[in-house]
C-alpha positions as semicolon CSV with decimal commas, in nm:
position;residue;x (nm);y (nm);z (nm)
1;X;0,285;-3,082;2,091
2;X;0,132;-3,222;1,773
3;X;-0,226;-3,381;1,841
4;X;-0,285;-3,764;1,798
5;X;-0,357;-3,847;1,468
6;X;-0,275;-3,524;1,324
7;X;0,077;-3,733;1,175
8;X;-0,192;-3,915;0,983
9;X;-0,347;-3,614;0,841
10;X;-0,657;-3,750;1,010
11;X;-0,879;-3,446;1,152
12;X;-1,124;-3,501;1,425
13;X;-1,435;-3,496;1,186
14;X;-1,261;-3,757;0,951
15;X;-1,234;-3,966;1,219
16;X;-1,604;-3,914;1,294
17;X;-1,685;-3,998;0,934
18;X;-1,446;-4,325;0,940
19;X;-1,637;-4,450;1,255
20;X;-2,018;-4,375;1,105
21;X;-1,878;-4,580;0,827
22;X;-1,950;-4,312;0,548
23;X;-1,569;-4,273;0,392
24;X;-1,492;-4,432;0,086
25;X;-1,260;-4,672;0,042
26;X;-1,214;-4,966;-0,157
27;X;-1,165;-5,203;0,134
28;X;-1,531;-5,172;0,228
29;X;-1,731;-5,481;0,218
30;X;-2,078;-5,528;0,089
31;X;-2,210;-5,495;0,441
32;X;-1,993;-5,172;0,478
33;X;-2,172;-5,048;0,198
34;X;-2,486;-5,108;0,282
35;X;-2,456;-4,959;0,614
36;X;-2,319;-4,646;0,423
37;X;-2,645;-4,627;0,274
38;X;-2,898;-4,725;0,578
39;X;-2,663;-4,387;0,728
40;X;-2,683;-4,149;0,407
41;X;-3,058;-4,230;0,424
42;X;-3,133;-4,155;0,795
43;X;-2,927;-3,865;0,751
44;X;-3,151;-3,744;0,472
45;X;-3,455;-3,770;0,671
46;X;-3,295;-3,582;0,945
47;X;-3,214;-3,322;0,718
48;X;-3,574;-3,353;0,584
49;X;-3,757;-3,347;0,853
50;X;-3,598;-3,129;1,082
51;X;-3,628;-2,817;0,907
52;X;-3,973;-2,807;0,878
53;X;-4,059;-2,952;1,221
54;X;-3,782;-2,658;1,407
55;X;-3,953;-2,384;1,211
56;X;-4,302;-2,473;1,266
57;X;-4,246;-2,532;1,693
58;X;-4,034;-2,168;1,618
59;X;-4,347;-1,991;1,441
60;X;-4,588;-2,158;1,706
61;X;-4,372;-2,051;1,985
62;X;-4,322;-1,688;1,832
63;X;-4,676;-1,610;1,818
64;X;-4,786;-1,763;2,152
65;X;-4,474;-1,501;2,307
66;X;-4,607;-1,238;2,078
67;X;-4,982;-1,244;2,209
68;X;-4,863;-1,296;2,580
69;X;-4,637;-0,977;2,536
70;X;-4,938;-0,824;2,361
71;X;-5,224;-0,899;2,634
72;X;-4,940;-0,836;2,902
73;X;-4,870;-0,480;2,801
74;X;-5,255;-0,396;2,780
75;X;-5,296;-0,530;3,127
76;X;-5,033;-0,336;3,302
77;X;-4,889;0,002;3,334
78;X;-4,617;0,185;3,463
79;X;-4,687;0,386;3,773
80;X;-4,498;0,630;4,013
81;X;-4,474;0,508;4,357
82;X;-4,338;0,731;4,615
83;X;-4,207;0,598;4,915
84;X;-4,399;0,636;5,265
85;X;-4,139;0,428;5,503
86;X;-3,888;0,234;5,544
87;X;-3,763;-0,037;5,692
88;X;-4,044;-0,312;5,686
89;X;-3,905;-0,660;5,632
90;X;-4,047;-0,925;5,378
91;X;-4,031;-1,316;5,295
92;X;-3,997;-1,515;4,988
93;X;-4,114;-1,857;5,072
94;X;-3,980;-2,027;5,384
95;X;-3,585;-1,878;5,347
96;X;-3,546;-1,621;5,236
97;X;-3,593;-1,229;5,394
98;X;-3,589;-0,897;5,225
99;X;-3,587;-0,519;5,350
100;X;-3,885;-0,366;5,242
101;X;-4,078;-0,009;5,198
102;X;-4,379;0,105;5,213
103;X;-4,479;0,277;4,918
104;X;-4,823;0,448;4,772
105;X;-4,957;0,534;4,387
106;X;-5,203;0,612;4,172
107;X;-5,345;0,365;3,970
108;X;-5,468;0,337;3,638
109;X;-5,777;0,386;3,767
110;X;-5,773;0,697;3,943
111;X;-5,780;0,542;4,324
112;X;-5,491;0,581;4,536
113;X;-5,297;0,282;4,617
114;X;-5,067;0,152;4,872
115;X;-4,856;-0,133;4,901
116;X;-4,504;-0,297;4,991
117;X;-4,247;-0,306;4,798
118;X;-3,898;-0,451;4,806
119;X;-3,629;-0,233;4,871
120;X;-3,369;-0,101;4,676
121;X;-3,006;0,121;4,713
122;X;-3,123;0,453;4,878
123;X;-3,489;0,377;4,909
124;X;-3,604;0,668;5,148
125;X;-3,879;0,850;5,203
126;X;-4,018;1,071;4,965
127;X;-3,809;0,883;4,693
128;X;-4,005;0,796;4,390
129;X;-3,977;0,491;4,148
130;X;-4,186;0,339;3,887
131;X;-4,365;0,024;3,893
132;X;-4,606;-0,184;3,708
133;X;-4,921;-0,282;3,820
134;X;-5,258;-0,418;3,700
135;X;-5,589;-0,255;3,583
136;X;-5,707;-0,272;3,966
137;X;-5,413;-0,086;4,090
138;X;-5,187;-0,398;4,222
139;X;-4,842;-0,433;4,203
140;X;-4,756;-0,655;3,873
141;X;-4,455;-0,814;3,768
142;X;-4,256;-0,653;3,446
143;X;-4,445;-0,717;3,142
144;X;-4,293;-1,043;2,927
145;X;-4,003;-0,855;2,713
146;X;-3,957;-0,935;2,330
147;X;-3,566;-1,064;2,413
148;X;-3,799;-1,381;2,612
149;X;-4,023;-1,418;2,302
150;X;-3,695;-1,455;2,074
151;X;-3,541;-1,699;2,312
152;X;-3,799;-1,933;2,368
153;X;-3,844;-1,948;2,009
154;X;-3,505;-2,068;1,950
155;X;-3,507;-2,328;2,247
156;X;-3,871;-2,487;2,102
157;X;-3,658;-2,489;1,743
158;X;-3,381;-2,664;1,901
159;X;-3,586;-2,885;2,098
160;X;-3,770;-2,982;1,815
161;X;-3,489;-3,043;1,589
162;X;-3,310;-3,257;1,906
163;X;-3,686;-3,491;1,906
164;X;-3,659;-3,580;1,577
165;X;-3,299;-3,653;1,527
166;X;-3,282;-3,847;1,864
167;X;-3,482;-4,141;1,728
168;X;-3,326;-4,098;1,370
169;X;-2,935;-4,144;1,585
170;X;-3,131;-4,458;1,808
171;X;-3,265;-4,610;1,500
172;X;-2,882;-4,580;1,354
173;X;-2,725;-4,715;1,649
174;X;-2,959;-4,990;1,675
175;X;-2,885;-5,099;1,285
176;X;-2,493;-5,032;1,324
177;X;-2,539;-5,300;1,605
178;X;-2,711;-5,541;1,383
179;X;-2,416;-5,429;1,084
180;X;-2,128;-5,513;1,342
181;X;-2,267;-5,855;1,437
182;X;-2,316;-5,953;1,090
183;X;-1,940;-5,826;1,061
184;X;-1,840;-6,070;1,339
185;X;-2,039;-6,365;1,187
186;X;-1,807;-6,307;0,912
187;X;-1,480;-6,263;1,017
188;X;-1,537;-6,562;1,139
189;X;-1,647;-6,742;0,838
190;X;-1,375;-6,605;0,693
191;X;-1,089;-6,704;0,996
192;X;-1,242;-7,048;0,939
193;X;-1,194;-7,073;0,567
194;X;-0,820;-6,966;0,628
195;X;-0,754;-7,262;0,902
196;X;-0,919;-7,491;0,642
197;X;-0,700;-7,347;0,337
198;X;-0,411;-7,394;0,584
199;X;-0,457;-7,763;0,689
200;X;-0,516;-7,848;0,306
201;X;-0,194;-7,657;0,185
202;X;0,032;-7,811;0,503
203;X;0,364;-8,054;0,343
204;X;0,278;-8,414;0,421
């Protein structure tokens, strides 16, 4: 089944064009013009100003992940923890419950530790796994990995990018407004011309 408009040879981004008013045709009235322009010219400050803004929240964003990963790593380390018990029982919050073990290591420090720590598939005793903890010894979450650092870069880019063309598409819609009433005042100027044309050119 063929698409609408596709008999017309009219593709979805034409169509996008035709409606922002930025294809050429002859047709086009002065005010059609003009608003051709106003959108060429917000269009060029997008392309302007986004750049610039995207990589700079991208670079800032880069280097604050960069120095969290940095002082993150020299805080923790990766310890072996060898399972005591089994079968304690943990919350997070107010819903939810875990199985848990109890578990003891050596950390960075020298100082034996112990702890709980949530279970996992064939957590027994005597089985060993490795977890991070601080420079006192506690248990620590995973240091922030580089894949986070990369990611967060791209969302501040995009973020960026979506702040400044946000106002730029407002500031379009409000003067495309302003365009179409100016088009309406017109039309009907012009329908009134026509009825007066008519009555003048009527047979007596």
């Amino acid at each position: 089944m063929r698409r609408p408009g596709a008999r017309y040879g009219c593709s979805p981004m034409r169509r996008l064009w035709r409606r922002l008013g930025l294809e050429r045709n002859e047709l086009r009235r002065r005010i059609d013009r003009v608003q051709r322009l106003a959108a060429l010219g917000l269009l060029a400050l997008f392309l302007l100003a986004a750049p610039p803004v995207a990589a700079w929240c991208a670079d800032w964003s880069y280097d604050s992940g960069t120095r969290a990963e940095r002082a993150e790593h020299t805080e923790r380390r990766q310890v072996v923890a060898t399972v005591v018990s089994t079968g304690g029982v943990g919350t997070t919050g107010d819903r939810y419950v875990h199985e848990t073990v109890r578990a003891g290591w050596t950390g960075p420090d020298g100082k034996a530790h112990t702890g709980s720590l949530p279970s996992w598939k064939g957590a027994k005793t005597g089985v060993t796994k490795r977890i991070w903890v601080d420079r006192r010894g506690a248990v620590a979450i995973r240091p922030r990995p580089h894949s986070r650092t990369v990611t967060d870069a791209a969302y501040a880019a995009f973020a960026a990018a979506t702040s400044v063309g946000l106002p730029i598409l407002a500031a379009y819609g409000l003067l495309r407004r302003r365009f179409d009433r100016v088009r309406d005042v017109q039309w009907e100027a012009a329908w009134a011309r026509m009825d007066t044309d008519a009555g003048h050119n009527r047979p007596s």
